[in-house]
Structures are given as C-alpha cells and as structure tokens.
C-alpha positions in Angstrom: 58.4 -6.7 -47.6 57.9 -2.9 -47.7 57.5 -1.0 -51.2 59.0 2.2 -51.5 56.1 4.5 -51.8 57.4 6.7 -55.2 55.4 10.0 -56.8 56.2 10.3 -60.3 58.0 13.9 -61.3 56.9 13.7 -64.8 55.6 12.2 -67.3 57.0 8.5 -68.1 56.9 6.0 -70.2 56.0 2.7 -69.0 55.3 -1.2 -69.8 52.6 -3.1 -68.5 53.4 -6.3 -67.0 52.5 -9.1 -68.1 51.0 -7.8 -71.3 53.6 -5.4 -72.5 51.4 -2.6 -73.6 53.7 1.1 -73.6 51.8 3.4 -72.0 52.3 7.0 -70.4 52.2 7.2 -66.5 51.3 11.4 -65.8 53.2 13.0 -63.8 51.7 13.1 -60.0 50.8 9.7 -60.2 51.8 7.5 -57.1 53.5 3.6 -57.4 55.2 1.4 -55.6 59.0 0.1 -56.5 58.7 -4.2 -56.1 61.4 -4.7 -57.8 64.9 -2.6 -58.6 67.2 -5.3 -60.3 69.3 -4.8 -63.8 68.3 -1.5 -65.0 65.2 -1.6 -65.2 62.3 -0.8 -62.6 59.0 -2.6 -61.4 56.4 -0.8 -59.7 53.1 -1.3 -58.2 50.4 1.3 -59.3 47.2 1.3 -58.1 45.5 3.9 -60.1 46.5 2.1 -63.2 45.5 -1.3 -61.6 48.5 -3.0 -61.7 52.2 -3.8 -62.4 54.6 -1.7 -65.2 58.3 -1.2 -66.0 60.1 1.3 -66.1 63.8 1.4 -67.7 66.5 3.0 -65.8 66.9 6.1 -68.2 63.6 7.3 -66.8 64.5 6.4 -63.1 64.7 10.5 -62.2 60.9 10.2 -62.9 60.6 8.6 -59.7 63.6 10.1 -57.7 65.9 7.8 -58.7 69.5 8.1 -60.4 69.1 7.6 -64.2 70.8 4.3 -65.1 71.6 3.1 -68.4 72.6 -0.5 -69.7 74.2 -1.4 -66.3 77.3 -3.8 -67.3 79.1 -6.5 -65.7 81.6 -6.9 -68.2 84.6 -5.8 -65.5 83.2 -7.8 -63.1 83.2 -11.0 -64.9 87.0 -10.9 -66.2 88.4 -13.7 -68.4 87.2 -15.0 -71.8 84.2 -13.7 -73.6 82.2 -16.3 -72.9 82.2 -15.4 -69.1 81.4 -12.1 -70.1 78.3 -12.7 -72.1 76.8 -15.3 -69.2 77.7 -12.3 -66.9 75.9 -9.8 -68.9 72.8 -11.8 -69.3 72.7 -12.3 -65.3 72.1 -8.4 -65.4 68.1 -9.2 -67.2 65.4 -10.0 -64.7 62.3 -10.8 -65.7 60.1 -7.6 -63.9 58.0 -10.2 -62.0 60.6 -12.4 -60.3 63.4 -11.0 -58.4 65.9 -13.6 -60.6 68.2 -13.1 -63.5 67.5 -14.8 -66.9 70.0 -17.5 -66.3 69.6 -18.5 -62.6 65.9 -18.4 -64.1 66.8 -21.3 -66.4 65.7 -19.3 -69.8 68.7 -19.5 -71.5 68.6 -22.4 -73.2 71.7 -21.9 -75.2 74.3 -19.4 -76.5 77.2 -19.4 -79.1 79.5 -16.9 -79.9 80.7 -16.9 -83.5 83.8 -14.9 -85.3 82.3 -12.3 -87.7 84.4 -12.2 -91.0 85.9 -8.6 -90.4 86.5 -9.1 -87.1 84.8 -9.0 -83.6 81.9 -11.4 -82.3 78.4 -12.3 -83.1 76.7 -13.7 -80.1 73.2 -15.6 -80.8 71.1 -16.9 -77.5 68.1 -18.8 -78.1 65.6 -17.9 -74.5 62.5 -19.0 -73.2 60.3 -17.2 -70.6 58.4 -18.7 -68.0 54.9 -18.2 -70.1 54.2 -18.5 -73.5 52.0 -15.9 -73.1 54.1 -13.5 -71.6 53.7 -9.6 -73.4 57.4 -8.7 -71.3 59.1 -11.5 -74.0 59.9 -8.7 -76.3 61.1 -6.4 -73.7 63.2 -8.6 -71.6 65.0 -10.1 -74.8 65.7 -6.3 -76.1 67.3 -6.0 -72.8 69.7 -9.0 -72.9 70.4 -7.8 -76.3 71.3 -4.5 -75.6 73.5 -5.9 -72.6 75.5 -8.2 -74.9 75.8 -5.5 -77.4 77.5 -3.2 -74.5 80.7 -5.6 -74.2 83.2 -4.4 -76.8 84.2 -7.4 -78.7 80.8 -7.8 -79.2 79.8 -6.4 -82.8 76.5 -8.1 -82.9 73.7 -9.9 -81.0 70.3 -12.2 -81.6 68.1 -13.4 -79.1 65.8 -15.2 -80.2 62.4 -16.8 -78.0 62.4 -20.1 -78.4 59.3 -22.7 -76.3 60.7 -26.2 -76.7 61.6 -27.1 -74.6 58.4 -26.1 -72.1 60.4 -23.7 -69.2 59.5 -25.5 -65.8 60.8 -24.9 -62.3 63.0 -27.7 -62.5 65.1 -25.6 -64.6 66.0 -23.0 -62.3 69.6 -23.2 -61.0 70.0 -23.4 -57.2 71.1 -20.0 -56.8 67.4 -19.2 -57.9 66.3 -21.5 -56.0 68.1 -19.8 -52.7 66.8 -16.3 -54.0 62.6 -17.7 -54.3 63.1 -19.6 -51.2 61.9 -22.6 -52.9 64.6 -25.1 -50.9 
C-alpha cells in the first residue's frame, strides 16, 4: 500500500503511538499518512522514528481539511441506542484500520435517563494491549463522539481488562477489513 508522502505546514501537535507521549512535530518535518479513519490521523515519521496521531483539527498542518468530531448520528437513524453503537464505529484505534466495535473492545454499554432530562451513556472498553499508551486517547475520542449526539447530556468510558481482548472477539466485518478470513 502507498503512504501519502505529507510535509508538515506548521507546527503540530502530535501523539506517539503506542506510548501516547504529546509531543510537537516542527513545521518542515516530512511523514507518512497510514491511516485516515474517524477523525483522527496516523502517520509514519521517520525523523522521529516512528508512528504519531494527529486529530483532525490539525489536519491543515499537513494539507488536509480540518475535521472536527466527525458524527454519524444522521446516518444511523432510529433509537438512541443505534446512534451511540454508530458513533463509537467512528473511533479507530491509530494502528488498525478497524473501528472500536468491529474491534471487539466494547464490552458493554447502557444508556440511563438523567433525572432532569436527557441521557447518560456509560461504555466499559478494552484495547487490544494492556499496555497500550493510545487507551486514554482513543477512549477521549469515543467520549467526545457520544457527547456529540444531542440527547446525549453525558458520557463515561471507562477501560476495563477482564475479560483479556483476543482476536476471537473481532466481529466478521473486522475480520473482512484485516483479511484474517
């Protein structure tokens, strides 16, 4: 597969992946997009010896449109429960070009009526390493998402590890996407 070979216009801020250090990539410096799924960016950089995020806010950094909190919610349709699963199938892990669900990492969700009104939605999520550093950033993400949809007045997700994630739990739509059957 070919990388997109991107110079960076400015200064950016950036994750490292997998240990989730922020960092500043200077402007001039030259990466490679592997991945452009959700709203969020993964690119190769050499200099820096090895893989970082970007979010889409800082996408004109690399000639790209600013994105914000992309959001499925129109898509999805019906009850709010369709809309939440929707959202969270908009968070990718930076390394794997599959959402959070197809992943298998959500290991459960309930939505609960808040006592002046709207929605409290709480996921519990695993990643596919304990010792992952994106955990934090990838959870923020699915939490801003849910926080996007308008009945939604607030959102917890929480990393749980037990059950172990394995590959078994990956749905067959991930499956089809790693080319794993």
């Amino acid at each position: 597969m070919e990388q997109e070979r991107v110079e960076f216009a400015r200064d950016c801020e950036a994750v490292a992946i997998p240990g989730g250090e922020r960092l500043t990539v200077p402007r001039g410096t030259v990466g490679y997009v592997t991945q452009s799924l959700g709203s969020s960016f993964t690119l190769s950089i050499p200099s820096l010896g090895g893989l970082f995020r970007i979010e889409g806010a800082n996408a004109d950094a690399i000639g790209r449109e600013v994105l914000g909190n992309e959001t499925s919610q129109s898509d999805a349709g019906g009850d709010l429960e369709s809309q939440v699963w929707a959202q969270l199938r908009t968070c990718y892990d930076p390394e794997i070009p599959v959402n959070i669900v197809d992943l298998g990492l959500i290991y459960d969700l309930q939505i609960h009526d808040l006592p002046g009104g709207g929605k409290r939605v709480e996921v519990k999520m695993t990643l596919t390493a304990p010792g992952c550093g994106m955990g934090v950033y990838i959870a923020q993400d699915a939490r801003a998402k849910l926080l996007a949809l308008p009945e939604v007045d607030e959102a917890d997700v929480e990393l749980v590890w037990d059950p172990p994630w394995g590959p078994q739990m990956i749905s067959p739509e991930g499956r089809r996407i790693l080319g794993m059957d």
